[in-house]
N, C-alpha and C positions, 0 to 999 in steps of 0.2 A: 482183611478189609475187602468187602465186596468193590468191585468194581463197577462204574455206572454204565448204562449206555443211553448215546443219546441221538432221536431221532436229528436226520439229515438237514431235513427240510424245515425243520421248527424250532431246532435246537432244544427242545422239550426233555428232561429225561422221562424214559421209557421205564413201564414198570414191569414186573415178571412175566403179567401173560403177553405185553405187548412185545418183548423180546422174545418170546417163540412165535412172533408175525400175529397178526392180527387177527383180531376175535373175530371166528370164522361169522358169515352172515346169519344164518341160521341162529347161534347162540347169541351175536347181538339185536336182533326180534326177539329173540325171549325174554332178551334182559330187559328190553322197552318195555312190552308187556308187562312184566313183572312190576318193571317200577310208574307206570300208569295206571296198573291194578294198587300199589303202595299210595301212591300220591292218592287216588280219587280215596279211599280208602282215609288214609286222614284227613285230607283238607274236603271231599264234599260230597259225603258218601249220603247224610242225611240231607233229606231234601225239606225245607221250611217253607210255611204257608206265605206266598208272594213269590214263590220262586225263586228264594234264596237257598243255598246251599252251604252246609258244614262240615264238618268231618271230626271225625274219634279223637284229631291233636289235638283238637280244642276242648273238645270233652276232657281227653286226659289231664291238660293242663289246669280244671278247676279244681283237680289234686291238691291239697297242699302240701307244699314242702318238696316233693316225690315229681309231681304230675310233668313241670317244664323238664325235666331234666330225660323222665321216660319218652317225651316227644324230640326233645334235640337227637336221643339216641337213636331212636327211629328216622327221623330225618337225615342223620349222620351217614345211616345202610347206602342212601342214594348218593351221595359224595362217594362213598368208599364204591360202590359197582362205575359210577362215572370216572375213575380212576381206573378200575381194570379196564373200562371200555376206551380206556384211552386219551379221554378228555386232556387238554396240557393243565399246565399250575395255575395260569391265570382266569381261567372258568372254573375250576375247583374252588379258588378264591373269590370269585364272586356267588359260587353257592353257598361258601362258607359264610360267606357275609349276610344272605337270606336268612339264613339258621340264626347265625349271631343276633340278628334284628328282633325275628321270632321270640328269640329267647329271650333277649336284653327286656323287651319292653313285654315279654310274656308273665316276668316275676312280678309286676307291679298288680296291685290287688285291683280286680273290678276293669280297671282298663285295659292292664295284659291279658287279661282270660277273654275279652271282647273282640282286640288287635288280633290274638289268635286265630279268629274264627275270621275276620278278614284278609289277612297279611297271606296266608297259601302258600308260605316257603316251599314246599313239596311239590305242590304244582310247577309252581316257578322257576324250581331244580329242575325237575324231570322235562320239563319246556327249553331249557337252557340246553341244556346235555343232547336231546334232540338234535334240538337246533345246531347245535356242535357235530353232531354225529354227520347230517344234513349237507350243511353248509359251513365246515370249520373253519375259513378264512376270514368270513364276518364276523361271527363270533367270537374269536380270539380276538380279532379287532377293536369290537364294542365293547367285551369284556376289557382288556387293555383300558381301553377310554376311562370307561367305568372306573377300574380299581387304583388309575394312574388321578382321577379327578377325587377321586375319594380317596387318596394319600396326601393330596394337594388343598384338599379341605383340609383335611387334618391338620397338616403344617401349618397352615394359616392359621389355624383356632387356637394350637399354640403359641405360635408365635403374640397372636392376640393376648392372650391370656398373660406370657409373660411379661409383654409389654405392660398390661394393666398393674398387675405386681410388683411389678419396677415402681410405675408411676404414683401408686399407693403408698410404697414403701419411702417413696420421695416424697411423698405428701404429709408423711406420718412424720420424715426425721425434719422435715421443715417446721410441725408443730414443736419440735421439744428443741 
């Protein structure tokens, strides 16, 4: 059983390259690079008449069947390098959630292929991750906020939900 380690100051566990110290500066510039050359690349490489802007994810995804799942994978590259670069769990988690979005409302016909071309998961990773790289204190922060508010919705739309069920189910056995 591998043993973990975990940074001091953030309680984060650390992942392979981040335990041989940190990705030297040099190889984290490349890695931006790279993943600002990826984002612009899919979300807004083509430029549209009015000065609107697209990109390839969105093209891929009027694929059927095929096309969301080859753009989640591509989008997924930049989670997985925002994790060697260090990034903690709870900004991986809210990239994760960009993706999930993309994708959730990317399979629906005609509207998800349109969402696509607005929504810019990949930008909005490669912006996040930055910003993390940058500034990691507010970001884990907002992040935090974020995915603590968006657990806290959830709970609630359950709890909603079950309550209506209950009260259905009580409305039902009052009929018979």
């Amino acid at each position: 059983m591998q043993q973990r380690t975990y940074d001091a100051s953030t309680a984060t566990p650390l992942n392979d390259d981040a335990r041989n110290g940190p990705v030297p500066p040099v190889e984290e510039a490349a890695a931006r690079q790279r993943l600002r050359r990826l984002a612009h690349t899919l979300d807004t490489a083509v430029a549209l008449p009015g000065g609107y802007r697209v990109g390839w994810d969105g093209a891929i995804g009027l694929i059927p069947g095929i096309g969301d799942l080859v753009g989640t994978a591509l989008s997924s590259y930049i989670i997985l390098e925002a994790r060697r670069l260090g990034a903690p769990l709870v900004v991986l988690m809210r990239m994760t959630i960009n993706v999930l979005v993309e994708t959730a409302v990317g399979v629906i016909p005609v509207i998800g292929d349109l969402f696509d071309f607005v929504w810019k998961a990949n930008r909005r990773n490669v912006q996040l991750l930055e910003d993390h790289l940058d500034n990691p204190r507010d970001v884990r922060r907002h992040s935090t906020l974020f995915v603590g508010g968006l657990i806290a919705v959830m709970v609630v739309a359950i709890v909603a939900l079950v309550a209506l069920a209950l009260w259905l189910l009580g409305l039902l056995i009052s009929l018979f």
